[in-house]
C-alpha positions in Angstrom: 0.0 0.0 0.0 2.5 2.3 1.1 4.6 2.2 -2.7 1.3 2.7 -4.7 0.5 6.5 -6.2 -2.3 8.4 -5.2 -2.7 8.7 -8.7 -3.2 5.4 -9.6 -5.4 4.3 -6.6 -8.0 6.9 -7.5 -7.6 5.8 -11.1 -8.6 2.1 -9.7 -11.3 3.0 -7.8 -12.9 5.2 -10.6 -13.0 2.1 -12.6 -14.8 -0.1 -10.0 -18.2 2.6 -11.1 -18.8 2.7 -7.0 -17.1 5.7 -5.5 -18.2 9.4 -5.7 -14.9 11.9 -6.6 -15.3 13.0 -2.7 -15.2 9.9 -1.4 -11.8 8.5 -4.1 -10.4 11.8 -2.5 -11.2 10.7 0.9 -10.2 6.9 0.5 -7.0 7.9 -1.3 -6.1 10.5 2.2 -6.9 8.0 4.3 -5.0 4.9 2.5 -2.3 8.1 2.4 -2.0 7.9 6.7 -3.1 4.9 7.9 -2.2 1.1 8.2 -5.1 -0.4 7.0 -5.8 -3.0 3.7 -7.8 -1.2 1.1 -10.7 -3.3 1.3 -11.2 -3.1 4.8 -10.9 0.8 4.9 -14.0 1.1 2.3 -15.5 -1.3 4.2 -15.3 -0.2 7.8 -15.3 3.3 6.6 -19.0 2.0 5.3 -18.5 3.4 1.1 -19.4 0.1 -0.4 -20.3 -3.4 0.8 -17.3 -5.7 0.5 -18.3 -8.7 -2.0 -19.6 -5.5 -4.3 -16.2 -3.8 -4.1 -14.0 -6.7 -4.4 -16.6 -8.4 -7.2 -16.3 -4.9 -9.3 -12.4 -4.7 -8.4 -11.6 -8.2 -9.7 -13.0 -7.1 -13.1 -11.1 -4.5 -13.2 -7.6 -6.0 -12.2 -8.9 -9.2 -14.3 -8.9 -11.7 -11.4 -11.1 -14.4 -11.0 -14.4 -13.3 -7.9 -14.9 -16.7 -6.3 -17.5 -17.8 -3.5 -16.2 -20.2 -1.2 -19.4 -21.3 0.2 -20.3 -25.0 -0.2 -17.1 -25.0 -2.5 -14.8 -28.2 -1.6 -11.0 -27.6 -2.1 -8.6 -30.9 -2.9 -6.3 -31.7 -0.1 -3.3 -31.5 -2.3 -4.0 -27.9 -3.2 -4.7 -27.5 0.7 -1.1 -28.8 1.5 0.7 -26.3 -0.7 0.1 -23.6 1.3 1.6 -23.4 5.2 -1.2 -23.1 7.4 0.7 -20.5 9.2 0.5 -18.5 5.9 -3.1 -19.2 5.6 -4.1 -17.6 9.1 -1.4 -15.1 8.8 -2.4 -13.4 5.5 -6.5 -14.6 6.0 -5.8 -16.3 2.0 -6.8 -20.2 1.2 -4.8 -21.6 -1.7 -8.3 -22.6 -4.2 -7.0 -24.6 -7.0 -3.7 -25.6 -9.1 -4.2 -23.5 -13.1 -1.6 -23.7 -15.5 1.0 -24.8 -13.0 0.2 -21.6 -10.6 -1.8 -21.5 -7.3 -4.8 -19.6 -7.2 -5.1 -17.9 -4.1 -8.2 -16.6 -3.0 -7.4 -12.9 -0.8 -9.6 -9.9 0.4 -6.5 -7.8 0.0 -5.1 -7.8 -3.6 -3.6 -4.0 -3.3 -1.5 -5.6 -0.7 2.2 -5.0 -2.6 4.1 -7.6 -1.3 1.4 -10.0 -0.9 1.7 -12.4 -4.1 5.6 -12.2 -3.3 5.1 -13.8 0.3 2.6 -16.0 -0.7 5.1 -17.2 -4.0 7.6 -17.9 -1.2 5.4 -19.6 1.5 4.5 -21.9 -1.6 7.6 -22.8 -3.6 5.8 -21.6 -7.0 4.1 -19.1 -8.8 0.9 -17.7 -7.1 -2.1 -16.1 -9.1 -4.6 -13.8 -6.6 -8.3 -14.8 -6.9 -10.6 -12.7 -4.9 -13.3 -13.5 -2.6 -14.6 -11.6 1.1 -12.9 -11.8 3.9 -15.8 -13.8 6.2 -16.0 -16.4 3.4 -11.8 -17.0 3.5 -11.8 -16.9 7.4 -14.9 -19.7 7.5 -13.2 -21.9 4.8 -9.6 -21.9 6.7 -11.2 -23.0 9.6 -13.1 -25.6 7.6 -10.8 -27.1 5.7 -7.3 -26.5 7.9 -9.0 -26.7 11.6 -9.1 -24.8 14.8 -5.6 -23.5 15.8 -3.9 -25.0 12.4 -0.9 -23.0 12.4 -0.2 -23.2 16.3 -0.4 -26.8 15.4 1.8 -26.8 12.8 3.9 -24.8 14.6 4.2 -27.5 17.5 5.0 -30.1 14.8 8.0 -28.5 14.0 9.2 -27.6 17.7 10.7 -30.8 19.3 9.9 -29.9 22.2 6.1 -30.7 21.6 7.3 -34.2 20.5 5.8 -35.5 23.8 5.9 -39.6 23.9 3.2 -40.6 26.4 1.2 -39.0 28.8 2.7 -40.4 32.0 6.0 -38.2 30.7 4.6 -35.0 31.4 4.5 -33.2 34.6 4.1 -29.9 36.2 7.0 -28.2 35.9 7.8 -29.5 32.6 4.1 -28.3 31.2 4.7 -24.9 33.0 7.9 -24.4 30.8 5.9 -25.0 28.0 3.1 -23.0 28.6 5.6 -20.2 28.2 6.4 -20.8 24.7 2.6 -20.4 24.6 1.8 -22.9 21.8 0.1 -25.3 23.5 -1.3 -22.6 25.3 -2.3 -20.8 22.4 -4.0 -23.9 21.0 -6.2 -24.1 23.4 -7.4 -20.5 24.1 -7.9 -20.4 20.4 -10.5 -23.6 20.7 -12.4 -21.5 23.8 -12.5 -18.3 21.8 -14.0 -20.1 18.9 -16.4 -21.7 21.1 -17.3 -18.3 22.9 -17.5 -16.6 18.9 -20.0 -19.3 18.2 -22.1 -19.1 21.1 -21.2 -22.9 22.3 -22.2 -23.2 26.0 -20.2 -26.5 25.9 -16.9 -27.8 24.5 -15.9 -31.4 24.8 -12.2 -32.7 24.4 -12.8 -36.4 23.5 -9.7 -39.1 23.3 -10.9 -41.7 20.0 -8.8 -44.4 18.8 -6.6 -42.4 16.0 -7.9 -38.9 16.8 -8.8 -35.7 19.5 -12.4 -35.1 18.5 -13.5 -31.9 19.7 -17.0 -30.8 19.4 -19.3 -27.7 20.7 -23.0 -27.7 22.0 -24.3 -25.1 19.9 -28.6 -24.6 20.7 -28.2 -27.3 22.4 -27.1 -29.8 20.0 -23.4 -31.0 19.2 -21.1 -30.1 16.6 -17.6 -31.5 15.6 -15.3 -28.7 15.0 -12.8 -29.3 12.4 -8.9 -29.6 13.7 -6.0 -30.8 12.5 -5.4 -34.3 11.8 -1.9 -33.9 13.8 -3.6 -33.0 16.7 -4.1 -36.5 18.2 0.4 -36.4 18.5 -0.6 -33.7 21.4 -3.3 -34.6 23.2 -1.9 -35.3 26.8 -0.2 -31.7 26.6 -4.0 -30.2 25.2 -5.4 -31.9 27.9 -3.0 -31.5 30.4 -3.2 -27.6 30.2 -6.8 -27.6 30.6 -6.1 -29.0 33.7 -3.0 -26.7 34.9 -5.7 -23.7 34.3 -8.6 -25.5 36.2 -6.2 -26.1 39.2 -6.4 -30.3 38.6 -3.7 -32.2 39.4 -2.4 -33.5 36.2 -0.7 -36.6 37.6 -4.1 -38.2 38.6 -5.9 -39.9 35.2 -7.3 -42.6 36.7 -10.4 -41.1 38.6 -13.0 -37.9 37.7 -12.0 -34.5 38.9 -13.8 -31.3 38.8 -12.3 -28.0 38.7 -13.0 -24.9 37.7 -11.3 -21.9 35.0 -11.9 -17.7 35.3 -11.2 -16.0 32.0 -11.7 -12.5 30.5 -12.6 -12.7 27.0 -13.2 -9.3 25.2 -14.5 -7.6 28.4 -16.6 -10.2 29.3 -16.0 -12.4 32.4 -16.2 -16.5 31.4 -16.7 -19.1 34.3 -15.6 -22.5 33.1 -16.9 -25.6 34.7 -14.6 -28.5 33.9 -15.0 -31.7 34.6 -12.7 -34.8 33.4 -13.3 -38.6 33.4 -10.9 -41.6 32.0 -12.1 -43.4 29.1 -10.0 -45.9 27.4 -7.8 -43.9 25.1 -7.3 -41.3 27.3 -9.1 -38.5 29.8 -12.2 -36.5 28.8 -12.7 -33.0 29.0 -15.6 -30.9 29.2 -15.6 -27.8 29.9 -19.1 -25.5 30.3 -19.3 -21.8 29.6 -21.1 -19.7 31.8 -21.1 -15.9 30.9 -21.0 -14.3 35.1 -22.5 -11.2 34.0 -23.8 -9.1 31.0 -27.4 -8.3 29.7 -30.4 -10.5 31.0 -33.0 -12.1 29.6 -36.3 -10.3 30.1 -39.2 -12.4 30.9 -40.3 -11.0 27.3 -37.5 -12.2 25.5 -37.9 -16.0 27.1 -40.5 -16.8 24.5 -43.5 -17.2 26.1 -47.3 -16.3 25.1 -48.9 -13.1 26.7 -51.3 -15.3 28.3 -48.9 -17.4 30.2 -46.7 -13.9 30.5 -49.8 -12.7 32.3 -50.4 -15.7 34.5 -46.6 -15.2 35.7 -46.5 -11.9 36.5 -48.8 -12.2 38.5 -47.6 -15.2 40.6 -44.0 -13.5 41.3 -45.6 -10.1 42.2 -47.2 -12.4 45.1 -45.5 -11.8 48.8 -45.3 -15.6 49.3 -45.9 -18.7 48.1 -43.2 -21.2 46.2 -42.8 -21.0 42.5 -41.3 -24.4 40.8 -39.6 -24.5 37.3 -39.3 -27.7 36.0 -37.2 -30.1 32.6 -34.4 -31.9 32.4 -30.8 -30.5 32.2 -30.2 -27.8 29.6 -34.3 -26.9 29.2 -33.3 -23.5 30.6 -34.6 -23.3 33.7 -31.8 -21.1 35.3 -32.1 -18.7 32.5 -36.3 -18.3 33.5 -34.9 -18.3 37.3 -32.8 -15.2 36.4 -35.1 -13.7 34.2 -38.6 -13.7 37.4 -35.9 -12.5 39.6 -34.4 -9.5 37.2 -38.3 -8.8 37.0 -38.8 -8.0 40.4 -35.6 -6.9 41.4 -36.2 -3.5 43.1 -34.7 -1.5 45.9 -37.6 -2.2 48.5 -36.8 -6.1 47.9 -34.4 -7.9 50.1 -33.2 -10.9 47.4 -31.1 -14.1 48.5 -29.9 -17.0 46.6 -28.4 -20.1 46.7 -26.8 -22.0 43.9 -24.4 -24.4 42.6 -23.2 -22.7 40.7 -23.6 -18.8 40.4 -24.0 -18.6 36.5 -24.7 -15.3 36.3 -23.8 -12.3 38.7 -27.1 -9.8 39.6 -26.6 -6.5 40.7 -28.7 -6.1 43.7 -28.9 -9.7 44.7 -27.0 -11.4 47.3 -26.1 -14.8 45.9 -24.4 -17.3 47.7 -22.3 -20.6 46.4 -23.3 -23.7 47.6 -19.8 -25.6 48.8 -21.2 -29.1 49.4 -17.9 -30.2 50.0 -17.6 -27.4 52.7 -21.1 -28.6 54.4 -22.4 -25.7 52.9 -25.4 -27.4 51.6 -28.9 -26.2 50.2 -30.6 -26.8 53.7 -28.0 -25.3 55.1 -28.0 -22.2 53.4 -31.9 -21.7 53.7 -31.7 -22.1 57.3 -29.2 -19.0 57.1 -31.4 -17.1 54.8 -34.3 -17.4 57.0 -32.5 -15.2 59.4 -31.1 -12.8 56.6 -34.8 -10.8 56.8 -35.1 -11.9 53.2 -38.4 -11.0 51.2 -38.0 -13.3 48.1 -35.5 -16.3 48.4 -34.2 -18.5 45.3 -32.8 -22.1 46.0 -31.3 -23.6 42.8 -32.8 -27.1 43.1 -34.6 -28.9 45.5 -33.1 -31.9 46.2 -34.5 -33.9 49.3 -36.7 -34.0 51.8 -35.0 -31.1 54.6 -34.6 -28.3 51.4 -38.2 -28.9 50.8 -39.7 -28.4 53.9 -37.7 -25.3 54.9 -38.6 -23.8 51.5 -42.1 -24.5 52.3 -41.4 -23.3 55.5 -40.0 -20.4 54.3 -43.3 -19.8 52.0 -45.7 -20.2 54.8 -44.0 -17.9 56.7 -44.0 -15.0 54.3 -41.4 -15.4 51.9 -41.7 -15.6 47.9 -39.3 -18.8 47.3 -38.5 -19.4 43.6 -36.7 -23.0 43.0 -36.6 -26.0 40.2 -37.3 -29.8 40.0 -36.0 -32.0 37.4 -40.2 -33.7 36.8 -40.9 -34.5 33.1 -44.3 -31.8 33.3 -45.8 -29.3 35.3 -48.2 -31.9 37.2 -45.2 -34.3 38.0 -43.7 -31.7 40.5 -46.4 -32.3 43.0 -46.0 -36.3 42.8 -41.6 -35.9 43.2 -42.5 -33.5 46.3 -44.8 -36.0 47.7 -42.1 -39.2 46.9 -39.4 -37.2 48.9 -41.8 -37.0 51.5 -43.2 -33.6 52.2 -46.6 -33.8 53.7 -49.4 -33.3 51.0 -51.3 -30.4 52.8 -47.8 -28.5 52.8 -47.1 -29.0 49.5 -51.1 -28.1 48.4 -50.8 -25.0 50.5 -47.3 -23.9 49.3 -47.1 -24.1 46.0 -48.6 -21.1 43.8 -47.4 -22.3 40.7 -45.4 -24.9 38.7 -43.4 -23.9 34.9 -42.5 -26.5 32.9 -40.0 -25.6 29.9 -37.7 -27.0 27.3 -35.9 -25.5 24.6 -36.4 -25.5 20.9 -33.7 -23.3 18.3 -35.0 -20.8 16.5 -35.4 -20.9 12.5 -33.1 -18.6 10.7 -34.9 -16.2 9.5 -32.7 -15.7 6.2 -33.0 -19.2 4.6 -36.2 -21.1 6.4 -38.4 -22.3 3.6 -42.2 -23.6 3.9 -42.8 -27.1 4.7 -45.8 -29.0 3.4 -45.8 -32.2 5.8 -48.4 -34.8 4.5 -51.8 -35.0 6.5 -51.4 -37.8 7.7 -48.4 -37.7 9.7 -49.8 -34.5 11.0 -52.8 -36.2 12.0 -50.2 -38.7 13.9 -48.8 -36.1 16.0 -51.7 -34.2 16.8 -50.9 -30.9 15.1 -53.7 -29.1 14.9 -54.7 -29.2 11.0 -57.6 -26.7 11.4 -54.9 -23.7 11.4 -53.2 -25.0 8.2 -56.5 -25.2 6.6 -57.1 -21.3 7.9 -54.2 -20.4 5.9 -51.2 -20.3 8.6 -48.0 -21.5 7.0 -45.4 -23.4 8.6 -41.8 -23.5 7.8 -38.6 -25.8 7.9 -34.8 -25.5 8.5 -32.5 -24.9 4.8 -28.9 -23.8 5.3 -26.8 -20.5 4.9 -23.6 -18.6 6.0 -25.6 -17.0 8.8 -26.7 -19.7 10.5 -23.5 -22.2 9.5 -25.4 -24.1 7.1 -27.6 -25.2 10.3 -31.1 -23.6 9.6 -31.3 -22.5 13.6 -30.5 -19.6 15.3 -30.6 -18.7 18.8 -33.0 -20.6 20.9 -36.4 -20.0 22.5 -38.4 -21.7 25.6 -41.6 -23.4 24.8 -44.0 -23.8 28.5 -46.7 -25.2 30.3 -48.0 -22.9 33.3 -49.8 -24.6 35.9 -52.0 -22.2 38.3 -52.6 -23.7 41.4 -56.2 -23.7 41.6 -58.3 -25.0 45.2 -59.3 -28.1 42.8 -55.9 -29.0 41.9 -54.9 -28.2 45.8 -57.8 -30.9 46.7 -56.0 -33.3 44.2 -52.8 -32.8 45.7 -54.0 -33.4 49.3 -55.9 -36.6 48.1 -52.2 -38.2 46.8 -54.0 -38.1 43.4 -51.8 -39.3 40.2 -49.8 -37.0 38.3 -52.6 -37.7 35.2 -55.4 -36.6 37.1 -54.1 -33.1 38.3 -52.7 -32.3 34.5 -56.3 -33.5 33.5 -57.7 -31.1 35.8 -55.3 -27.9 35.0 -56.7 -29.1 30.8 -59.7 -28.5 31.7 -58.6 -25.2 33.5 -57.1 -24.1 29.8 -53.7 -24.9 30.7 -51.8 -25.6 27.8 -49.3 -28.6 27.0 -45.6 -28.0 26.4 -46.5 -29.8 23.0 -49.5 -27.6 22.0 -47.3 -24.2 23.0 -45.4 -26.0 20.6 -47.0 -26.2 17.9 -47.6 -22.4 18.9 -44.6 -21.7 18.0 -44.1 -23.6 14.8 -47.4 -21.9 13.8 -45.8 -18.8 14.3 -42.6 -19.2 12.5 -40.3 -19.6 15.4 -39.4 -23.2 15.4 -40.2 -26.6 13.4 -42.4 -29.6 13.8 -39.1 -32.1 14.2 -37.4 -29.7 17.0 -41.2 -29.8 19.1 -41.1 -33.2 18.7 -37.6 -33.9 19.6 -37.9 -32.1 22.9 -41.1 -33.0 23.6 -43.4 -36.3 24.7 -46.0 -37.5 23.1 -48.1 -37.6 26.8 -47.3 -33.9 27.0 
């Protein structure tokens, strides 16, 4: 940049037919003083999008516009390129033309670009452009996560590690100055936090380190390199150094626990290891500690059931259950009643195991089991705290129940979850742990029961016409499709990495605790006959808010189904 004429830049971007005379004389100053590629000045600087300017440039310098999309790249051309001048210079080597490589770059004004890249190679480069998003996605796709700190490790012989049982403390602590390994794996976190993963796994196979992230709630193999498996008691081994585990002991499960700042934002990371038979186990849980919360508008549910709970936590006391299985978001609805009602004149203690996200205004407490710092115990203090609303992470057994129905009866708004398959099941697991029916019928206000379906992306869904039948199977109701509602199912694109989701969103089934269902409750009744009483109170199924949902837009027919029974 620095040996090309004004002269000639202006002349260039004249040609491309997108630039005003004010705005060549303004890129040209600024290319003038600053350090910046061309393309990501105009860019940045908001003249032009980028695939426009570099489609329009590469006409005019007569290179080849490519889309790497989709496009699949032969390993041999892969291998002429270094991966460490793939990540360095954000290029991908495309295809082999008349004995020259065809580069694809973001940055062809770059002068000394093609020379690196000729030397990097051993043989003549040709520049092929395409954006810079598209290059970064297919280096990662087709080279792997941390490529060239892996590369770089194959060539350091210090990294040659033998076995496992060879590395120890100090020697990893030497290591983790020439930062490498240390590098490697930071670089897998910050690619899990950049794709919103709330989970990243480390798992030892046969001939390979599979890593994979739990993106939405499903799993996804990240690509890495093949040589990655050569270093996987180091990988793992460092993961353990940072979560304070001894590194010596692979023969039992250990938990531990890893704080890190990653661009301003503070990242608790629960890790937990356990050996398998070619080697330990990692997985390691995200848990942003603060940042914006989820309003109870933004968890996804219908203004009627909105209604029905803002009423219940604006009560003075009373016990309020959320209920699912692991990962159904119950925390996140925890966080979101208590952010509703969080005000100055409102005395707010919690217990939890652990804290996952930090509340201003809230005095939360972490339960240390190991400590004797249990759930009971911590209630028991609470009720001495002067505390007008109280949240318990999970009841548990029989002494946490009855003090946070004690604490209900008394006065106190308690907010808590159960892991019950529906709303009705909470009353029967209270009842098995053996709380006494009356105190459970004159405690509990209200019962949630969630999961989680991902959202459709909204740039490439396309409608779905399921057959009748099958409709008729599930029970969707038909009647709405015959109205003219339109439902719609998952394609692929770059937004959503070719997944068809987006983001997630809760689907529920409020339960109102009316005197008839209390009457159930005190009778011992089954769990089918107090959810066939709160039916006929118009409380609606996790299935048929549902199909809500896929009515609406939001979600599809095989992710209701997926995380939903056919009882519900």
């Amino acid at each position: 940049m620095a040996t090309m004429s004004t002269e000639f830049l202006s002349n260039l971007l004249k040609r491309t037919g997108l630039f005003s005379d004010s705005a060549i004389a303004a890129v040209a100053a600024a290319a003038r003083e600053g350090e910046r590629g061309m393309t990501e000045l105009v860019v940045r600087e908001g003249y032009v999008r980028e695939d426009e300017y570099l489609e329009a440039l590469a006409g005019v310098l007569n290179m080849p516009f490519v889309r790497l999309a989709g496009q699949v790249i032969a390993q041999d051309v892969l291998g002429r390129l270094p991966p460490k001048a793939v990540f360095q210079y954000n290029v991908v080597p495309v295809a082999v033309e008349n004995g020259a490589l065809l580069v694809a770059t973001s940055d062809p004004l770059n002068s000394g670009l093609a020379d690196s890249l000729r030397l990097a190679a051993g043989t003549r480069v040709r520049l092929a452009l395409a954006p810079s998003d598209d290059i970064a996605k297919a280096a990662k796709r087709f080279y792997g996560v941390g490529a060239e700190t892996v590369d770089r490790m194959m060539r350091d012989d210090r990294f040659e590690v033998e076995a496992a049982d060879t590395l120890a403390k100090a020697d990893l602590s030497d290591v983790d100055q020439e930062a490498s390994i240390v590098k490697f794996v930071n670089q897998i976190v910050w690619e899990a936090y950049q794709q919103g993963a709330t989970d990243i796994h480390l798992e030892p196979m046969e001939n390979q380190l599979r890593i994979r992230y739990r993106i939405d709630g499903v799993l996804h193999q990240t690509p890495v390199p093949p040589q990655i498996n050569r270093f996987q008691a180091a990988i793992i081994s460092r993961v353990k150094v940072m979560a304070n585990m001894d590194i010596a002991e692979k023969r039992l499960p250990m938990d531990g626990r890893i704080g890190l700042r990653v661009q301003g934002e503070d990242l608790d990371i629960r890790v937990s290891t356990t050996p398998t038979v070619y080697g330990e186990s990692v997985s390691l849980r995200l848990l942003q500690r603060s940042g914006d919360f989820i309003g109870l508008r933004e968890l996804g549910m219908s203004d009627r059931d909105s209604k029905l709970i803002q009423k219940v936590i604006h009560r003075p006391n009373g016990i309020v259950l959320v209920t699912g299985p692991t990962g159904s978001g119950k925390s996140t609805s925890l966080y979101a009643y208590l952010h509703e009602i969080n005000q100055i004149d409102r005395r707010i203690l919690t217990a939890e195991e652990p804290i996952e996200y930090e509340m201003p205004g809230i005095n939360q407490l972490q339960v240390r089991p190991e400590i004797g710092l249990t759930f009971e115990r911590a209630l028991r203090s609470f009720l001495r705290q002067d505390p007008d609303i109280i949240m318990v992470g999970e009841i548990r057994d029989l002494p946490t129940a009855e003090i946070a129905i004690q604490a209900s009866l008394t006065g106190h708004l308690v907010f808590s979850t159960l892991h019950t398959n529906d709303a009705a099941g909470a009353f029967t697991r209270l009842l098995d742990m053996g709380v006494e029916p009356y105190l459970v019928a004159s405690a509990v206000e209200s019962v949630v029961a969630q999961r989680l379906v991902r959202r459709l992306c909204r740039d490439c869904r396309r409608p779905a016409r399921p057959g009748p039948e099958f409709l008729g199977e599930i029970g969707f109701p038909r009647e709405r499709l015959a109205a003219g509602a339109a439902i719609y199912e998952a394609a692929a694109c770059e937004r959503c990495r070719s997944t068809g989701f987006r983001g997630r969103t809760g689907i529920f089934e409020v339960m109102r605790v009316s005197e008839p269902i209390r009457s159930l409750v005190v009778s011992r009744s089954p769990t089918g006959r107090i959810k066939q009483q709160a039916l006929t109170e118009d409380m609606r199924t996790l299935r048929d808010d549902g199909w809500e949902k896929v009515l609406e837009g939001v979600t599809t027919i095989e992710e209701v189904l997926r995380v939903s029974e056919e009882n519900e």
